[in-house]
VONU-198003 format. One record per residue: z, y, x of N, C-alpha, C in turn. Coordinates in Angstrom, 2 decimals. Each point is the difference from the previous one (the first is absolute). Layout:
[kemi [Z; Y; X]; [Z; Y; X]; [Z; Y; X]]
...
//
This chain:
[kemi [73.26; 119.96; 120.78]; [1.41; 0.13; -0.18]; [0.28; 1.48; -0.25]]
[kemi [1.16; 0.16; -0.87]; [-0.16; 1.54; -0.64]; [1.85; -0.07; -0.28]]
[kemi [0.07; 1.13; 0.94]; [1.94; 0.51; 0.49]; [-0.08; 1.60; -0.98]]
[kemi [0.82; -0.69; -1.22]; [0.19; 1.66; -0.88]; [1.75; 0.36; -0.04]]
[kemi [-0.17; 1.08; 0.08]; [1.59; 0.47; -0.42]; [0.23; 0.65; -0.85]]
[kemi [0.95; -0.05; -0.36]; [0.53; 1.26; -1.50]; [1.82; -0.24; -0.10]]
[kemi [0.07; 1.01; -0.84]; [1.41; 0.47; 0.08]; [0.37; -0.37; -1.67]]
[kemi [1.03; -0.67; 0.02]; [-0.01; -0.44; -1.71]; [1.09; 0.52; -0.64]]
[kemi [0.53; 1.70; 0.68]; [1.12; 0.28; -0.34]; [1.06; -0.12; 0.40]]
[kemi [-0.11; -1.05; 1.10]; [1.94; -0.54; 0.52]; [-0.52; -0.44; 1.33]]
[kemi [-1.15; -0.70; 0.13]; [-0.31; -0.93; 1.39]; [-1.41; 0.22; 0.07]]
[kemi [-0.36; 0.19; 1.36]; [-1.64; 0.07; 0.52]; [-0.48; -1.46; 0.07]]
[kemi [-1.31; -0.34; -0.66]; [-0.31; -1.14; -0.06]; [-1.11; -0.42; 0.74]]
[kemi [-0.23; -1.20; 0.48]; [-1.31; -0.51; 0.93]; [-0.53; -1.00; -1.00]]
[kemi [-1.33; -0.26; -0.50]; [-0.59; -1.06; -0.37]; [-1.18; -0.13; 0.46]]
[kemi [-0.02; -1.00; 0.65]; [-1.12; -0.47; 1.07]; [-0.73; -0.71; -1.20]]
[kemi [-1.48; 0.11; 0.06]; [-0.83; -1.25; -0.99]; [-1.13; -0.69; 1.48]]
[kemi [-0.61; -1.05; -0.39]; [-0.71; -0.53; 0.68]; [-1.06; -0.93; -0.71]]
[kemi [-1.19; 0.42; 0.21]; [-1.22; -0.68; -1.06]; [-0.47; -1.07; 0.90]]
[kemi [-0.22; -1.11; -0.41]; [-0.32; -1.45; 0.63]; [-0.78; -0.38; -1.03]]
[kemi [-1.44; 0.25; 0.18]; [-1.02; -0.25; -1.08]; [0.32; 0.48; -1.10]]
[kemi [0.02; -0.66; -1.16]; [0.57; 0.40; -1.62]; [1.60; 0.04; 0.12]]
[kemi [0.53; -0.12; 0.59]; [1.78; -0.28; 0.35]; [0.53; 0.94; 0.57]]
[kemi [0.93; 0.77; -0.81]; [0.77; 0.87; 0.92]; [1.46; -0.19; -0.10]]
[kemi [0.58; 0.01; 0.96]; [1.70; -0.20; 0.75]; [0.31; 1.61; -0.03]]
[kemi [1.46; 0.18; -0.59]; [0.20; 1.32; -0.41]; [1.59; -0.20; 0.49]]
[kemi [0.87; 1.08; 1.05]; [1.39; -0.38; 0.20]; [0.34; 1.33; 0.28]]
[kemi [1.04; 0.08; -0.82]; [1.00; 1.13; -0.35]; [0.84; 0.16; 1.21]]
[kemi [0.38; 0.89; 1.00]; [1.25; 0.24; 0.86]; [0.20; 1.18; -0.11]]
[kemi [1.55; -0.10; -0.21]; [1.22; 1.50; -0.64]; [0.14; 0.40; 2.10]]
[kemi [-0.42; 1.60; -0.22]; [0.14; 0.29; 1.19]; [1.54; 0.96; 0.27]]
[kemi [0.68; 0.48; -1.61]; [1.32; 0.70; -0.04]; [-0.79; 1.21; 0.21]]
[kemi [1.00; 1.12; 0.93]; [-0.64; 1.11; 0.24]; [-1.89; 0.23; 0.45]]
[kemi [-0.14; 1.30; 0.17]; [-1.41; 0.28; 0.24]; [-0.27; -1.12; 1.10]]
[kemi [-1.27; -0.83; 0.60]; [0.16; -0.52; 1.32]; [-0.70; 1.17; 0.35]]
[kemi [0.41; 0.25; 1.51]; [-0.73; 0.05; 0.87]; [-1.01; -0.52; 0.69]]
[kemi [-0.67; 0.49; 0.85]; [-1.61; -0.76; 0.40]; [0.18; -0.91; 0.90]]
[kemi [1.29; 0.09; 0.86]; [0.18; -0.89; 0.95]; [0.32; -1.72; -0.62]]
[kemi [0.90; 0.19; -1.75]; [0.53; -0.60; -0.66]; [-1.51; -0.67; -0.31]]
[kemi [-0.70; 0.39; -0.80]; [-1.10; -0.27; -0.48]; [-1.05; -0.94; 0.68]]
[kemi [0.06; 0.65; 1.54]; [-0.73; -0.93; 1.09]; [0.95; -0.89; 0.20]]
[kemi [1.81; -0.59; -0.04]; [-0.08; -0.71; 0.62]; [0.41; -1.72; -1.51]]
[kemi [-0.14; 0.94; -0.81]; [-0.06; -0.92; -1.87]; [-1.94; -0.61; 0.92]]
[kemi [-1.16; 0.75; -0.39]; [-1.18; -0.24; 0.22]; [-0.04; -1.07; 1.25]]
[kemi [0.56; -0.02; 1.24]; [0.18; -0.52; 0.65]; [0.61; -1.80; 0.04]]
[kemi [1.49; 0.43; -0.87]; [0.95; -1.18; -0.33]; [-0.41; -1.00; -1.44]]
[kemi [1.09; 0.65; -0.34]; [0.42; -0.56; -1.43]; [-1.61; -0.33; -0.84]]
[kemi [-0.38; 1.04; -0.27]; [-1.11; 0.42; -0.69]; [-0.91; -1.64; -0.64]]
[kemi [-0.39; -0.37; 1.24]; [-1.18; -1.14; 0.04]; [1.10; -1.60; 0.39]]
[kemi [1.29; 0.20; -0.04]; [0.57; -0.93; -0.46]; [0.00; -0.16; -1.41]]
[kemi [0.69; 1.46; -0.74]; [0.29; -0.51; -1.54]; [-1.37; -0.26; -0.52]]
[kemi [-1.13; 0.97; 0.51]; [-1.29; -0.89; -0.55]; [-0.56; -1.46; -0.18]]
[kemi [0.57; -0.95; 1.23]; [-0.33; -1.23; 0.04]; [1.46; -0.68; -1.13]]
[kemi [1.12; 0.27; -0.55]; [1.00; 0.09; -0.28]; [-0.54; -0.36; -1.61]]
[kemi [-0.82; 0.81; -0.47]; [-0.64; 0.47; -1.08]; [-0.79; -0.98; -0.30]]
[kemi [0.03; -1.22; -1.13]; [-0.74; -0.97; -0.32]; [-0.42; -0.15; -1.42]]
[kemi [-0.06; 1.39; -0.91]; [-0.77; 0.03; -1.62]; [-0.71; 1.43; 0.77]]
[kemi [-1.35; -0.64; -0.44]; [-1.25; 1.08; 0.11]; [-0.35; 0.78; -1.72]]
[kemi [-0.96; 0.53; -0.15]; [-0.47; 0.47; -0.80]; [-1.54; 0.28; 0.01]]
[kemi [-0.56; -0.38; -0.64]; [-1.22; -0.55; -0.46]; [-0.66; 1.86; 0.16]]
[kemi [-0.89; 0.65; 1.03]; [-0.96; 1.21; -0.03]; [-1.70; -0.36; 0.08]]
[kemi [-0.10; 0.70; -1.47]; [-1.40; 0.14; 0.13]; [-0.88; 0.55; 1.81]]
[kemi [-0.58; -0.66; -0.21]; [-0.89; 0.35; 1.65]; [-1.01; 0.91; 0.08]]
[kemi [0.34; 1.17; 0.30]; [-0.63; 1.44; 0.13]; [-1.50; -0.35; 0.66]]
[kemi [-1.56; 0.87; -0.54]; [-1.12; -0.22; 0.92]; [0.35; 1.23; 0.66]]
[kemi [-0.24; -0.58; 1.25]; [-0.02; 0.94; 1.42]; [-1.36; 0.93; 0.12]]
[kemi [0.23; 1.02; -0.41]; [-1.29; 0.83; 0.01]; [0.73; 1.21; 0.86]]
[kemi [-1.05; 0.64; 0.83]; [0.49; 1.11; 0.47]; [-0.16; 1.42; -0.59]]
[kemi [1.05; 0.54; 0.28]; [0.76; 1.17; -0.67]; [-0.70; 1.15; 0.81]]
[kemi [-0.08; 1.01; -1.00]; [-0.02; 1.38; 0.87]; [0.97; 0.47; 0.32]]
[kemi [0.47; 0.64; 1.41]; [0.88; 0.26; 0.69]; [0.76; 0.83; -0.74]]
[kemi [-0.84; 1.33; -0.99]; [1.25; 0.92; -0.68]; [0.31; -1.01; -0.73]]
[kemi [-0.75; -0.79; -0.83]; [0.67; -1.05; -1.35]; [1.39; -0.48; 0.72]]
[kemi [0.09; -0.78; 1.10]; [0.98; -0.41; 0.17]; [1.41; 0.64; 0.39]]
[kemi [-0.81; 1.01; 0.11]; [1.15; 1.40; 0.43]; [0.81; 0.48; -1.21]]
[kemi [-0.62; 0.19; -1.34]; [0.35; 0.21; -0.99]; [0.66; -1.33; -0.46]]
[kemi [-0.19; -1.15; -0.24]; [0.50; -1.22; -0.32]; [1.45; 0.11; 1.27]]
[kemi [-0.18; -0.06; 0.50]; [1.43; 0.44; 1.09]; [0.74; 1.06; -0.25]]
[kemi [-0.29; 0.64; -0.68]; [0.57; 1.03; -0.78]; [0.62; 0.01; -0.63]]
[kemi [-0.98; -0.72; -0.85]; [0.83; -0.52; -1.81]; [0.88; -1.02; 0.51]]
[kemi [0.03; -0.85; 0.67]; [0.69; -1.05; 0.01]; [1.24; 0.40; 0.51]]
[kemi [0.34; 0.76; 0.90]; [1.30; 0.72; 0.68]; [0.47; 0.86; -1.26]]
[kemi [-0.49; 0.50; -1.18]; [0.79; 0.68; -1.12]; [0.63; -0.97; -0.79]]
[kemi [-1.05; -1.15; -0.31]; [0.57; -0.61; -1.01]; [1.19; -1.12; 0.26]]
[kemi [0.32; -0.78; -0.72]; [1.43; -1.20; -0.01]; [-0.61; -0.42; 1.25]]
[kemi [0.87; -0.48; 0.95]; [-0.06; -0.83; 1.36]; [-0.30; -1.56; -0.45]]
[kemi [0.53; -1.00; -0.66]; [-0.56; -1.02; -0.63]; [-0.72; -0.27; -0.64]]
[kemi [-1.21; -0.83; 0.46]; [-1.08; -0.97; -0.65]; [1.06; -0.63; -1.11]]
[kemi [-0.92; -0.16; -1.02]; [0.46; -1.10; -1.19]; [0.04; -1.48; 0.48]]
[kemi [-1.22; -0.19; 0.71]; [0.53; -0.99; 0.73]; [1.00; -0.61; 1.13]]
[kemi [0.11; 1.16; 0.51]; [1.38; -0.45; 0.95]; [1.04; 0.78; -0.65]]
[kemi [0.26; 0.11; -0.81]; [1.20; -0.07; -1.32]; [-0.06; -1.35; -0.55]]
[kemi [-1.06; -0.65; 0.08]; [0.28; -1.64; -1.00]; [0.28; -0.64; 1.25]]
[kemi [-0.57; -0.22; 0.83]; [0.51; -0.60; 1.32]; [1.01; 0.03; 0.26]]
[kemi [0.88; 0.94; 0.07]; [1.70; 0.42; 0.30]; [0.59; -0.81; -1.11]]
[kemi [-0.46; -0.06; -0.97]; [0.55; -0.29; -1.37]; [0.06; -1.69; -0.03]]
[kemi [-1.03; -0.28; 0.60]; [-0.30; -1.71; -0.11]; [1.05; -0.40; 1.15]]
[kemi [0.04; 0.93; 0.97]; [0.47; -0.73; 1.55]; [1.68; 0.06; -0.65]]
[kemi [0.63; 1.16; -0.70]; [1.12; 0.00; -0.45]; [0.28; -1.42; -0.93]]
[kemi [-0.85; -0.34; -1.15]; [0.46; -1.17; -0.46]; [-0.09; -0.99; 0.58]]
[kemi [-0.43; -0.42; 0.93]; [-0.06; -0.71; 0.49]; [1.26; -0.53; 0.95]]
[kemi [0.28; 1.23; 0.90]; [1.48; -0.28; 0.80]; [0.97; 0.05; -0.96]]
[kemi [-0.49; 0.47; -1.43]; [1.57; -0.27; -0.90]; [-0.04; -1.63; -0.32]]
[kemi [-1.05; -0.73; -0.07]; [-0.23; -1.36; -1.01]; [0.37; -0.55; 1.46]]
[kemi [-0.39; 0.33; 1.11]; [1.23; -0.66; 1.22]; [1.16; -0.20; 0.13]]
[kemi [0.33; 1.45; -0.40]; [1.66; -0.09; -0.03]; [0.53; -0.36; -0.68]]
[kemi [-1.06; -0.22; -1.62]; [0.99; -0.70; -0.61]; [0.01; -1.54; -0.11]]
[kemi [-1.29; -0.60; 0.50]; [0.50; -1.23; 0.51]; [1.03; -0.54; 1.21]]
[kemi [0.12; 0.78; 0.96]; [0.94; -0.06; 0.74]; [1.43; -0.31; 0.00]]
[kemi [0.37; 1.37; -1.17]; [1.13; -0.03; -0.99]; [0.49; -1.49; -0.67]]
[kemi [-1.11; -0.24; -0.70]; [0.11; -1.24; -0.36]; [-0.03; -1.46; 0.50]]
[kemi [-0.26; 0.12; 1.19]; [0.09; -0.98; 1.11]; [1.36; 0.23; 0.22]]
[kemi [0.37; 0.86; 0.24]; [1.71; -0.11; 0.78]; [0.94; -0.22; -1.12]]
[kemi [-0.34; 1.04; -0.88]; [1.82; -0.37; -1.17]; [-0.50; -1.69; -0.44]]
[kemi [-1.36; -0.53; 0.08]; [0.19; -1.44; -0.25]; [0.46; -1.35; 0.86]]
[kemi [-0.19; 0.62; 1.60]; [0.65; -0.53; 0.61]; [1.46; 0.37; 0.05]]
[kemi [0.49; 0.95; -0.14]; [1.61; 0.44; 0.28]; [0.48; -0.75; -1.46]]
[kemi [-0.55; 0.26; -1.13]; [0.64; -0.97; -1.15]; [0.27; -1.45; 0.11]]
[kemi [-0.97; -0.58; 0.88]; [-0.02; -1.33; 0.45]; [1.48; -0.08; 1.10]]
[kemi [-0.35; 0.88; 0.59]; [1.24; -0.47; 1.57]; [1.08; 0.11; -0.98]]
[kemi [0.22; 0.71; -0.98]; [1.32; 0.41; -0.80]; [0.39; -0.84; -0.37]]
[kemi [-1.10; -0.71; -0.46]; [0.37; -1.17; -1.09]; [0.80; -1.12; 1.19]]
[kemi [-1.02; -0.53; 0.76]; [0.73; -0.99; 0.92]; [1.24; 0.95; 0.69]]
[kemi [0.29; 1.11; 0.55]; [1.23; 0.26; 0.50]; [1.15; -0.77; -1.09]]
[kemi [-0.20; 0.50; -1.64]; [0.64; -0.66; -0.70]; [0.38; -0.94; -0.17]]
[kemi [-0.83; -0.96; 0.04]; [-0.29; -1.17; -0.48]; [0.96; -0.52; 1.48]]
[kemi [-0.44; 0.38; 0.69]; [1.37; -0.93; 1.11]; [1.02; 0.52; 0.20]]
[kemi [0.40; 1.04; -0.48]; [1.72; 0.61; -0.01]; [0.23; -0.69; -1.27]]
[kemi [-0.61; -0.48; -0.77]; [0.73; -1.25; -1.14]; [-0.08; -1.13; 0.42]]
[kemi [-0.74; -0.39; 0.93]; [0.62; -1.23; 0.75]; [0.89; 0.05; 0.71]]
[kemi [0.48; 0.60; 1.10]; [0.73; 0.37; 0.50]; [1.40; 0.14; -0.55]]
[kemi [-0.16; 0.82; -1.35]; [1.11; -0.09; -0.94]; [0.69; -1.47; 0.00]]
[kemi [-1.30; -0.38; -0.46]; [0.06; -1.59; -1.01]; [0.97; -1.05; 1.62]]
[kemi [-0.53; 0.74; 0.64]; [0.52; -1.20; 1.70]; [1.07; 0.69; 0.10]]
[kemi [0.42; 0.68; -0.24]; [1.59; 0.69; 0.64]; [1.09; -0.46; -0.92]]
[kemi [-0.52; 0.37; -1.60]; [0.93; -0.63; -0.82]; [0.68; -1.45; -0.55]]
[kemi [-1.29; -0.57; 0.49]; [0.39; -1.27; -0.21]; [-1.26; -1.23; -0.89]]
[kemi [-0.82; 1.09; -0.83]; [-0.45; -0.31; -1.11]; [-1.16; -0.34; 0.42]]
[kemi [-0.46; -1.34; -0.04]; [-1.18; -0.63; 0.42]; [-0.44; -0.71; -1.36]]
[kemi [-1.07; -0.57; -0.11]; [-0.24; -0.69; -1.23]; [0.41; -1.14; -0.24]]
[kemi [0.20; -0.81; 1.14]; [1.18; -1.23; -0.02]; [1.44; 0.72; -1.24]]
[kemi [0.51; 0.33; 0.60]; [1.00; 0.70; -0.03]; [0.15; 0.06; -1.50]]
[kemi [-0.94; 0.85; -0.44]; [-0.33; 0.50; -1.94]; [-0.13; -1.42; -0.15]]
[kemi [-0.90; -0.76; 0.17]; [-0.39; -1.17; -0.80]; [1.28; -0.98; -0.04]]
[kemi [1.30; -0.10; 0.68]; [0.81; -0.84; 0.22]; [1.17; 0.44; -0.95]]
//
C-alpha cells in the first residue's frame, strides 16, 4: 500500500494505491489545506482503508521479479521517484475507471427515479380525471344515453 501527496495548485492531494497480485485499487482524497501529520495519521487510520474496500474497478499491473536491490540503488530510485510526477500511470487509469463507473451509477439511478416519478404523475393524473369525471356528473352511462 503506497500513501502519496501533492499539491495541484488549489488543494493538497492523498492517493493511496494498493497492489493485490496484478490488480491495483487506486483512491483519490482532497485533503483542502496542507494536512498535518496528526491529519494524515488519523485519514491512514480512518477513512483511508474504507474508501479502499469502496473501490471496485482494478487495473490490470504487470508483476515485478523480486530481485534484491543494492541499498545505494534503492536510495537513488527513492530519489528519483520523490522528483518526479507523484502518479503511477496506473493509478491514474484506476481513478479514471473507478470515476466511470460511479458516473454509469448515477446515471442509472437517475433513470430509475424520473421513470418512476413519470409513472406516479401519470396515475396522480389519471385519477384527478376521474374524480373530475365523479364530481361532474359525467359517467359513461351518462354520454351513451
Amino acid at each position: 500500500m503506497k500513501l502519496t501527496f501533492f499539491y495541484d495548485g488549489q488543494f493538497w492531494i492523498g492517493v493511496v494505491e494498493q497492489k493485490e497480485g496484478e490488480a491495483l485499487k487506486a483512491v483519490r482524497y482532497v485533503f483542502g489545506s496542507e494536512p498535518k501529520d496528526d491529519e494524515v495519521l488519523a485519514f491512514a487510520n480512518g477513512p483511508m482503508l474504507s474508501l479502499l474496500h469502496k473501490c471496485r474497478t482494478t487495473t490490470a499491473v504487470p508483476l515485478e521479479m523480486k530481485k534484491r536491490k543494492n541499498p545505494k540503488r534503492l536510495q537513488r530510485e527513492a530519489a528519483k521517484e520523490m522528483k518526479t510526477r507523484p502518479l503511477s500511470t496506473y493509478a491514474q487509469t484506476a481513478l479514471k475507471l473507478e470515476l466511470e463507473h460511479r458516473k454509469k451509477e448515477r446515471k442509472v439511478l437517475r433513470k430509475e427515479l424520473s421513470r418512476s416519478s413519470h409513472q406516479a404523475k401519470k396515475r396522480v393524473k389519471a385519477f384527478k380525471k376521474r374524480r373530475q369525471n365523479i364530481v361532474e356528473g359525467n359517467t359513461e352511462l351518462d354520454v351513451l344515453l
